[in-house]
C-alpha angles and dihedrals in degrees: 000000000000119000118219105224123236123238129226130199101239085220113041077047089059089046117138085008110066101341129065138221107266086198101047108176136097128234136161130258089269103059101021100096085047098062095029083058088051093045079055101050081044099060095040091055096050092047090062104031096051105028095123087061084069096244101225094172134333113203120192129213127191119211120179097273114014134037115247109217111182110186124204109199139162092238119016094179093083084046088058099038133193103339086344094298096138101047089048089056093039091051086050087051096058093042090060091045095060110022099237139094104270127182117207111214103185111198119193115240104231096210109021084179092073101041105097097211098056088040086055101051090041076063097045093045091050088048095055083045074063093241118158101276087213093062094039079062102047090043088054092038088061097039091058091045090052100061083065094227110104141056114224135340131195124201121200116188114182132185149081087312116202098003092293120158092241132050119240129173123235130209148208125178133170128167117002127307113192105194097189097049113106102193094042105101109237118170117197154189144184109191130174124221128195107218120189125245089005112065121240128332119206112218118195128182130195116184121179110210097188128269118317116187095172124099118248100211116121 
């Protein structure tokens, strides 16, 4: 009899070896599911308010009496704003979400091209442009090796792609991607994009980064 097989996030499975916590605080059984729900709401804001800053990561720190929210992002001047205006709102934003004092730290991503999130969404935007998802990831494919600093990357687009009756899946490698390898640094991303007039299209991203031995717990 077949065996379905079972899926792992590349990520959550490098957890405490090459890949941090983005939540790092501790908290009891009592009050655990409450902050893990605001770390939620917090993400989720940040994600739609400051998506044209390109949201590579967002890690959350929690002190004794205010909330930590570093923000790695493509381009933090839309983040700051003009004369710091729209991280001051922003930080007010979150403080009312969650009813407690948050500083908002934004860090620049030095090479956007190799961080499989923001790859994955560039792909997503040009699909619901209605670009050929096949060029989108080749497009994306060349730009990562060109920088010179990874090893390998693999694209999957699926959907209904170009409007057809039935959903495929398209793909793009280049390199080499282990996927059991745990020290090997794979950074990864699964994004949705809503394509008109032919439903949604999942984009995932794997990108190896090389091997990393060293642990990632700060």
């Amino acid at each position: 009899m077949a065996r379905g097989s079972h899926k792992v996030n590349p990520v959550g499975f490098r957890v405490g070896v090459n890949k941090n916590w983005t939540s790092r605080w501790y908290a009891n059984k009592e009050t655990y599911a409450d902050k893990f729900l605001v770390d939620r709401k917090i993400k989720k804001l940040v994600n739609e308010k400051l998506k044209a800053a390109g949201v590579a990561s967002v890690v959350i720190k929690r002190m004794v009496n205010k909330i930590v929210v570093e923000l790695y992002v493509a381009r933090p001047g839309v983040v700051i704003g003009r004369s710091g205006a729209g991280i001051t709102a922003f930080k007010d934003e979150l403080t009312k979400l969650v009813n407690q004092p948050v500083e908002v730290k934004p860090f620049e991503v030095k090479n956007p091209d190799i961080i499989a999130k923001l790859v994955a969404e560039n792909i997503a935007a040009q699909c619901e442009k209605r670009i050929n998802p096949k060029m989108a990831m080749q497009k994306a494919a060349d730009a990562a090796k060109a920088t010179g600093l990874i090893k390998g990357i693999t694209i999957w687009v699926g959907g209904r792609i170009k409007g057809a009756d039935m959903a495929r899946v398209e793909k793009v490698s280049w390199g080499f991607v282990p996927r059991h390898t745990i020290r090997a640094d794979i950074d990864y991303a699964n994004v949705e994009g809503q394509v008109p007039r032919a439903g949604k299209h999942g984009i995932k991203v794997w990108i190896n980064k090389g091997e990393k031995n060293t642990y990632a717990i700060d």
